[in-house]
N, C-alpha and C positions, 0 to 999 in steps of 0.2 A: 719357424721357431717351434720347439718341442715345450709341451710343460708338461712338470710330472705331477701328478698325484700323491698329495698323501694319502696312504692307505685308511681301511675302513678300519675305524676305533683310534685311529691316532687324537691324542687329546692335546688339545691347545691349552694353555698357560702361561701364567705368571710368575715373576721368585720375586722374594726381596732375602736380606742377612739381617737378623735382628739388630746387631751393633750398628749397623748402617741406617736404622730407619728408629729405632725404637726410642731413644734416646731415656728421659728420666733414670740418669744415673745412680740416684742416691733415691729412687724413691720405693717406698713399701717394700723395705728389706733388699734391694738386688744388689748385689755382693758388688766389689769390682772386678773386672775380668784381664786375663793381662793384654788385652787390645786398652783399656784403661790407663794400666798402666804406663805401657806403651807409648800411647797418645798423647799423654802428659810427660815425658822425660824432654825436660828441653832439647831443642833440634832436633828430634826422629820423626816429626813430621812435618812438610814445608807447613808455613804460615802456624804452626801451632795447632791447624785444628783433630777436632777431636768427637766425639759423638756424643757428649754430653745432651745435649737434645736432638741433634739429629734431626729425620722429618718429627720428629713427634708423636710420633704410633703411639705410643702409649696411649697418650690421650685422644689423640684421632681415630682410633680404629675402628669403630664403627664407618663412619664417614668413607675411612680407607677403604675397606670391604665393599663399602657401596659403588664405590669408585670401581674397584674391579673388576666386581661384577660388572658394572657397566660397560665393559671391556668387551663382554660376548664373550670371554674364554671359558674353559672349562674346569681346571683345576687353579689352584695356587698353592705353591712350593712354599713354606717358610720356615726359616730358622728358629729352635725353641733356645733361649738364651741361658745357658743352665746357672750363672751367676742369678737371675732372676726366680728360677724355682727350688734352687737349691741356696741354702746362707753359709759364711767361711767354713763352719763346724760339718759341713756339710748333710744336714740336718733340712726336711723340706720347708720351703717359703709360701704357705697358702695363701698370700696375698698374690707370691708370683704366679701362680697355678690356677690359682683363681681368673687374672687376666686370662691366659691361655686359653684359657677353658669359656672364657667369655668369646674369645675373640673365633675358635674355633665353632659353637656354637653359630655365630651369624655366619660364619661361613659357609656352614652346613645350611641354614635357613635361608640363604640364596646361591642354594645348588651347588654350590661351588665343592669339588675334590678338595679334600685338605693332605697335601702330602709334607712331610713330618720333619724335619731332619734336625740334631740337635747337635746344636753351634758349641763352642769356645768351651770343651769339659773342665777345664780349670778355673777357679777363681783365683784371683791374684794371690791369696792366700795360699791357697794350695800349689799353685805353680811355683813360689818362691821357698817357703819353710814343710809345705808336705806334711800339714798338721790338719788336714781331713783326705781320707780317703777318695781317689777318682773313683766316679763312676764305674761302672765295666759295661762295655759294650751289649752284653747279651741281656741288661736287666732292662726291664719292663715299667714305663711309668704307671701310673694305678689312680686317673683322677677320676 
């Protein structure tokens, strides 16, 4: 039997999707997103469910972090929920940015890579009536 190696610098990791784990839908300003809405239109999703809590990161994330690290990996992927840091006006949420920046923070303080990717650019607002401007890809957050 052959085994291969993975190469020198290859970095082991974790991901999660924020709507998948974060849950606290309505709290400290985070918009709805149209996975939200989505979620809630009767029958589109078997059983009804939906991510309204979710795992609970929001409120576990320390705990979470600690858990990963405990992992022995090296980085961790996560989604930044832009319903969360951005509100319908699209206008920033420092309550949202504030978490991020918590959460990013202990990541950082147990070693862990934090690689960035940012989920769901629409709020349900904006997906529906286009009454704040998306994002544009090339701009830069500034927390």
């Amino acid at each position: 039997m052959t085994f291969h190696r993975f190469p020198d610098g290859f970095v082991w990791g974790s991901a999660t999707a924020a709507y998948q784990i974060e849950g606290a839908r309505h709290e400290d300003g985070r918009a709805d997103s149209i996975w939200d809405t989505f979620a809630h239109t009767p029958g589109a999703v078997m059983g009804g469910d939906h991510g309204d809590v979710a795992c609970d990161h929001y409120h576990r994330w320390a705990s979470d972090v600690d858990l990963i690290a405990g992992l022995g990996v090296d980085a961790y992927r996560l989604s930044i929920a832009w319903p969360r840091v951005m509100d319908e006006q699209g206008r920033p949420n420092p309550k949202g940015l504030a978490f991020y920046k918590r959460l990013l923070a202990r990541l950082k303080d147990k070693g862990l890579q934090q690689v960035l990717v940012f989920a769901d650019p629409a709020t349900a607002t904006i997906a529906i009536d286009g009454s704040a401007a998306s994002p544009s890809r090339s701009s830069r957050a500034s927390w």
